[in-house]
C-alpha positions in Angstrom: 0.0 0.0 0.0 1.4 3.4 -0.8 0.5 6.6 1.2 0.8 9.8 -0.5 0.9 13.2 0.5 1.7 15.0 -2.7 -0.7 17.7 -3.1 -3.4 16.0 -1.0 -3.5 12.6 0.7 -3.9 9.4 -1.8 -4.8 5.9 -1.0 -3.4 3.6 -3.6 -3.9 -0.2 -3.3 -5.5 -3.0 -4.7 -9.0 -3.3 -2.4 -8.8 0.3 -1.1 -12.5 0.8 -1.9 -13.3 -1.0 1.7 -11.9 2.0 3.5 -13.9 4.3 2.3 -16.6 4.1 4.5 -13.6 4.8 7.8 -12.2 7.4 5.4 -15.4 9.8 5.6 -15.5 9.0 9.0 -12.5 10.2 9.6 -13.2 13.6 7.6 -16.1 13.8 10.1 -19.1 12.9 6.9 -22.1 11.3 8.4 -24.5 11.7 5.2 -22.2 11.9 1.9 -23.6 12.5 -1.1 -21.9 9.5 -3.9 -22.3 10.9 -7.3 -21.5 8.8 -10.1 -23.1 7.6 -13.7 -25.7 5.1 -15.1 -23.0 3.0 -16.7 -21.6 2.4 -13.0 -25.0 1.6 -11.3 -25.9 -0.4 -14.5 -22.6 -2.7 -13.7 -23.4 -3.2 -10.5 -20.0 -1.5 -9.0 -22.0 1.2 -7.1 -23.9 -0.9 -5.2 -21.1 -2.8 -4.0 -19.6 0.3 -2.9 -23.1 1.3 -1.1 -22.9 -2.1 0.6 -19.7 -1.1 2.3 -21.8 1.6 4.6 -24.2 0.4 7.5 -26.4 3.1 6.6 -27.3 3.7 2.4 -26.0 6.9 1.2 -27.7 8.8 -1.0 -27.0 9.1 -4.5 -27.1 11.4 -8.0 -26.3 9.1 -10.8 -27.4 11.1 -14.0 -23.7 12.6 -14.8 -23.5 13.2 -18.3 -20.3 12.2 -20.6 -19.4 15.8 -20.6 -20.6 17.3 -17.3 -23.0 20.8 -17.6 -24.2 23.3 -14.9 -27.6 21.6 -15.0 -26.6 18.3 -13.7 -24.3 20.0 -11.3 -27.4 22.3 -9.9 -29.5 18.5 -10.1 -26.9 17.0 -8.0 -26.8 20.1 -5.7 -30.2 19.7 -5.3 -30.3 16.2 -4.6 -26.9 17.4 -1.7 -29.5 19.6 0.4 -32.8 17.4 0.1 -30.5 14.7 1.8 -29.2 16.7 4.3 -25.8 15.8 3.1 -22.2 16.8 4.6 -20.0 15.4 2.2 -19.4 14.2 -1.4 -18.2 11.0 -2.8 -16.9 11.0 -6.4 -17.2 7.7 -7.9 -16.6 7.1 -11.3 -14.3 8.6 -14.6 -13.5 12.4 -14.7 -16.9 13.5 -15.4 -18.2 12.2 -12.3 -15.2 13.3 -10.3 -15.5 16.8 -11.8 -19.0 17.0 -11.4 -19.2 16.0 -7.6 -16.1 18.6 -7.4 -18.6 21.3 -8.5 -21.0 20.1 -6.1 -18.4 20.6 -3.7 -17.8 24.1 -5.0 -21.5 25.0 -4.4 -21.7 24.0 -0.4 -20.1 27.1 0.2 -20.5 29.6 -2.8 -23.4 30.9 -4.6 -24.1 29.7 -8.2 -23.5 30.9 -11.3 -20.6 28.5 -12.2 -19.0 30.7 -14.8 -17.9 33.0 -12.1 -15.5 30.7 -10.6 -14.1 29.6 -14.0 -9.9 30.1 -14.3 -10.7 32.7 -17.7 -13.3 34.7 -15.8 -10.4 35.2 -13.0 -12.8 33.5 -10.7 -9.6 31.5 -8.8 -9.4 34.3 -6.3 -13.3 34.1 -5.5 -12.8 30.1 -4.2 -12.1 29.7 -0.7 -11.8 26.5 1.5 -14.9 26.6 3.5 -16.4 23.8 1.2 -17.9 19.9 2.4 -15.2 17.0 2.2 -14.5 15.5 -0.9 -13.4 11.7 -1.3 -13.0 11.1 -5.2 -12.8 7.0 -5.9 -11.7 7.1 -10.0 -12.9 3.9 -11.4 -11.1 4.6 -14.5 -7.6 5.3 -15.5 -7.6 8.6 -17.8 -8.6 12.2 -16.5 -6.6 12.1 -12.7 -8.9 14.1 -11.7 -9.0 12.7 -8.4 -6.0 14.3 -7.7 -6.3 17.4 -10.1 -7.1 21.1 -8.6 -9.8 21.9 -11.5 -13.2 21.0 -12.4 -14.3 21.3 -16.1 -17.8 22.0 -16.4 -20.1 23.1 -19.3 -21.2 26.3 -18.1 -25.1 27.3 -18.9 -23.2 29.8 -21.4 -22.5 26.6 -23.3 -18.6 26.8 -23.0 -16.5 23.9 -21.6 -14.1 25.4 -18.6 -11.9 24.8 -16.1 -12.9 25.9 -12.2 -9.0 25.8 -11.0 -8.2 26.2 -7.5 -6.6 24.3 -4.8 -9.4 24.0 -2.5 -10.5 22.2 -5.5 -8.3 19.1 -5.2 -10.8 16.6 -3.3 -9.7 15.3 0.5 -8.6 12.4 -0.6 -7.9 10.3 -3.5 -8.6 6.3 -2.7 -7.3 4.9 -6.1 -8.5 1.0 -6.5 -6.9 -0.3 -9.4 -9.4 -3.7 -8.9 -12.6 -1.0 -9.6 -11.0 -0.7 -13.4 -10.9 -4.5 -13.8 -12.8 -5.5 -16.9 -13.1 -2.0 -18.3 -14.3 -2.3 -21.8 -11.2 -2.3 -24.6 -12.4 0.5 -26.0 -12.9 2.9 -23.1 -9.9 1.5 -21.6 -7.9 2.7 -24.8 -9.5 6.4 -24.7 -8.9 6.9 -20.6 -5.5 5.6 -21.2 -4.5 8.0 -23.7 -5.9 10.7 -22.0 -3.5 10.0 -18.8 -0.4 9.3 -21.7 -1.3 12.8 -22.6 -1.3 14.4 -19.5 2.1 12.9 -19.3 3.1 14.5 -22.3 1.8 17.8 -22.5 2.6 18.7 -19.0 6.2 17.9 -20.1 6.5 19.9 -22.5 4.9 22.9 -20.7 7.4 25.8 -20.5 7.0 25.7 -16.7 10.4 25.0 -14.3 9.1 22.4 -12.6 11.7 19.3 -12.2 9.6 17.4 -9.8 6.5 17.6 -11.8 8.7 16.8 -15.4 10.4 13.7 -13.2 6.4 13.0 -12.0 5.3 12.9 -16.2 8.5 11.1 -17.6 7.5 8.0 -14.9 4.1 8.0 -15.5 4.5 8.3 -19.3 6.8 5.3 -18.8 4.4 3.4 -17.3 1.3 4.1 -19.5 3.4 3.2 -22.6 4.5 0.0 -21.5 1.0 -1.2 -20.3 -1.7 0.5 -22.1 -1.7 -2.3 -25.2 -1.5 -4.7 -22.4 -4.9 -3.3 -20.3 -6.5 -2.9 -23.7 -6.3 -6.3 -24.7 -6.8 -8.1 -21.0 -9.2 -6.3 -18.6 -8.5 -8.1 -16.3 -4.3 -8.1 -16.2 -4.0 -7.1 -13.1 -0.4 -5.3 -13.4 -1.2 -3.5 -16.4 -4.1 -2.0 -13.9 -1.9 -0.9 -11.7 0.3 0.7 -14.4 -2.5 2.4 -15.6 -4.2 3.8 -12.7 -0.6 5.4 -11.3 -0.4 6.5 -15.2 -3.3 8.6 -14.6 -2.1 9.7 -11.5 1.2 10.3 -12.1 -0.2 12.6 -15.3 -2.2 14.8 -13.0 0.0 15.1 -10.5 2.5 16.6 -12.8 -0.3 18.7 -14.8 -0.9 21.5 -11.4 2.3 22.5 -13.7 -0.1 23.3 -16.8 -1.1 21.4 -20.2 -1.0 23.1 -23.4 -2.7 23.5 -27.0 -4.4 19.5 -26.8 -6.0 20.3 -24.0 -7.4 24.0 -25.4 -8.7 22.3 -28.2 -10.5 19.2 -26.7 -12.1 21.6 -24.4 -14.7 23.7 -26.5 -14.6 20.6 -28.8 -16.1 18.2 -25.7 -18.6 21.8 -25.5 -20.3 20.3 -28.7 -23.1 19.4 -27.5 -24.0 17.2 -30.6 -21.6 15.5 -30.6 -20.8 15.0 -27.0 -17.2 13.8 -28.0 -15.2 11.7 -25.5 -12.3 14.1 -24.0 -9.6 11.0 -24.0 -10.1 10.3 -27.8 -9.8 14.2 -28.8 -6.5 13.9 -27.2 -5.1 10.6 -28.5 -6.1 12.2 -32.1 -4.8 15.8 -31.5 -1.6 15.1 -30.0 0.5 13.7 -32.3 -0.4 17.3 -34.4 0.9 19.1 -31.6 3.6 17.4 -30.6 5.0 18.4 -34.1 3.7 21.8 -33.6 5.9 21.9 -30.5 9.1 20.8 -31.2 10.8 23.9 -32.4 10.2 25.2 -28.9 10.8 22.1 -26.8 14.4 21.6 -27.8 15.9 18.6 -26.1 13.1 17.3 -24.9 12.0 16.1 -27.7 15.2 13.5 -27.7 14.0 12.6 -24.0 10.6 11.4 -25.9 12.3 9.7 -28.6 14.3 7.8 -26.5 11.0 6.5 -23.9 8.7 6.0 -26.9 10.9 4.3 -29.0 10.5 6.2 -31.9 9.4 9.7 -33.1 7.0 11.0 -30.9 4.7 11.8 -33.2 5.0 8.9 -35.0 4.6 6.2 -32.1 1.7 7.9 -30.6 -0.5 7.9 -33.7 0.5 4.4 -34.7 -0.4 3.5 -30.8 -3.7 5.2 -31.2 -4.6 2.8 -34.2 -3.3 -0.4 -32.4 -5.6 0.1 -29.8 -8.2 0.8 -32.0 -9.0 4.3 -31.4 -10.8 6.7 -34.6 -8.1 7.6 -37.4 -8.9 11.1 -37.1 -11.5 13.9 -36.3 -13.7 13.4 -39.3 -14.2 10.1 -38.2 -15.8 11.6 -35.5 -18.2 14.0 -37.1 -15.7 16.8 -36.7 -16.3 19.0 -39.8 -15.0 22.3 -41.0 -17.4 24.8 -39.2 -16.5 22.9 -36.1 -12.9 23.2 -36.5 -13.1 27.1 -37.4 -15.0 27.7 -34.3 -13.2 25.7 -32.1 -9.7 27.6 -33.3 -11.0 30.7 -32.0 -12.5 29.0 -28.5 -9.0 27.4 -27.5 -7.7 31.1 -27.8 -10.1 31.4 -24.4 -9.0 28.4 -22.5 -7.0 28.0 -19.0 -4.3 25.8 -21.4 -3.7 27.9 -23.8 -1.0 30.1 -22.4 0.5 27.2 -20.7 1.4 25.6 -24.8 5.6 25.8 -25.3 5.0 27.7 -28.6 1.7 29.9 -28.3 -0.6 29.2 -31.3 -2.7 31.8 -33.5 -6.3 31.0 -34.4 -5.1 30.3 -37.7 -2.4 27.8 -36.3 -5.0 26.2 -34.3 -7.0 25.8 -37.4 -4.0 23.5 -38.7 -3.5 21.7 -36.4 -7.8 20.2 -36.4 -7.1 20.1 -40.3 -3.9 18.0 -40.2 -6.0 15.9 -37.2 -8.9 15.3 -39.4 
């Protein structure tokens, strides 16, 4: 079992999930809240984590793929009619950042947008929030132990609410809750955490600790990923995974970069409710080329994990594991793209890119991911 303290306290072991019920005890929650999705209580997984308590919690179960202000104000609802005192997040990163928003709302007054990192609404978040255990049961967004929540705001814009009294209590990180994980969404959380790995590497930040964080959990995700994909139930690639995802948002409090603007408003369309993980797997090998005129040697540190040119070896990973070829494959289309080159001018990760793109250079990158 490892114990980590690294930005907020983490439980990491196979068969965690049975302390959660002592865990909320301990953060002094009598009535928590679980949010979490239909998918979960359709597999049967939250009710064996509701059979841990003596008492049922309650529970909000109707988080969407790509999480909005409505199902947070639902879920806030559903908080206060139980006379709730603390949250659990259980599920991928929309749950997790949903059930963070929840959070948010226990001690601030709605609108969401005013909280959100380009509105400058950082300063306006203070601690005096309900407890937060977040229980990922997939290996991708890390949100568990990231300081942000992205939302779609009723404005219609997908953004990041960044703060530290953001990052949940605790982080109790099962790998045995992603056993069996379909091939499919295994493939998309995994690149997602492979990408948080990346990008947050390449950020211009000076940050040794969090570059030392990425490069291991990049390791990791590379050398399992085909592995999890192929056997859902291999119980070492797990565990590779999950610290993967982790690892990748440990190092992200550093920052992410032009992926991660893009796949933002992208996620924001509502018809086609895209999944976050794939946007990245298909935009990033785009961007890595974009960014290595600005990344100097770093780029040779990436060749020399990946086996190959960066680029290169993360789009031919992508179609091993049988991800789309492209954005068009995805109903991406050329309105989309031009619209979507002048939202990731907006976004939190933006600024935080190596090389700072132009709308125009945005626009090249979607066309050369189509």
């Amino acid at each position: 079992m490892a114990l980590i303290t690294y930005l907020t306290r983490v439980e990491f072991d196979e068969g965690a999930i049975g302390k959660l019920p002592a865990i909320l005890e301990g953060l002094g929650v009598v009535r928590p809240l679980v949010v979490t999705d239909r998918g979960l209580v359709a597999s049967g997984l939250v009710e064996r984590v509701l059979a841990l308590f003596a008492e049922r919690p309650a529970v909000f179960s109707d988080t969407p793929a790509n999480p909005t202000e409505d199902a947070v104000d639902a879920a806030f609802a559903a908080y206060g009619a139980a006379g709730c005192d603390g949250i659990v997040g259980l599920g991928g990163g929309s749950s997790i950042d949903l059930a963070k928003a929840v959070r948010l709302l226990s001690g601030h007054e709605g609108p969401l947008a005013q909280y959100t990192a380009v509105a400058g609404g950082v300063q306006k978040i203070h601690g005096r929030i309900c407890p937060m255990v977040a229980v990922p049961t997939t290996s991708g967004t890390g949100s568990e132990v990231g300081r942000a929540a992205v939302i779609i705001t009723a404005e219609g814009r997908k953004l990041g609410i960044v703060s530290p009294h953001m990052l949940p209590s605790v982080a109790l990180c099962d790998p045995e809750l992603t056993y069996g994980l379909p091939p499919l969404l295994t493939a998309a959380t995994g690149m997602d955490a492979i990408s948080h790995c990346l990008e947050t590497y390449m950020a211009p930040s000076v940050n040794p600790p969090a570059d030392a964080i990425a490069l291991d959990g990049l390791k990791r995700g590379i050398g399992a990923i085909r592995t999890a994909v192929r056997d859902g139930g291999d119980r070492q690639a797990r565990w590779e995974m999950m610290m993967c995802a982790l690892e990748g948002a440990m190092a992200f409090q550093k920052g992410l970069g032009a992926v991660h603007a893009l796949t933002h408003p992208l996620g924001a369309v509502r018809e086609l409710n895209l999944h976050h993980g794939t946007l990245n797997a298909v935009l990033m090998p785009a961007v890595l080329r974009f960014n290595r005129p600005a990344i100097g040697g770093k780029w040779q540190i990436l060749y020399d994990i990946l086996g190959g040119e960066p680029d290169t070896v993360i789009a031919e990973l992508s179609r091993d594991i049988g991800l789309p070829s492209g954005l068009s494959a995805m109903g991406v289309n050329e309105p989309i793209m031009a619209h979507v080159s002048g939202e990731a001018l907006k976004d939190h990760c933006h600024g935080t890119n190596p090389r700072i793109p132009t709308r125009e250079e945005y626009h090249e990158i979607l066309r050369q991911s189509a």
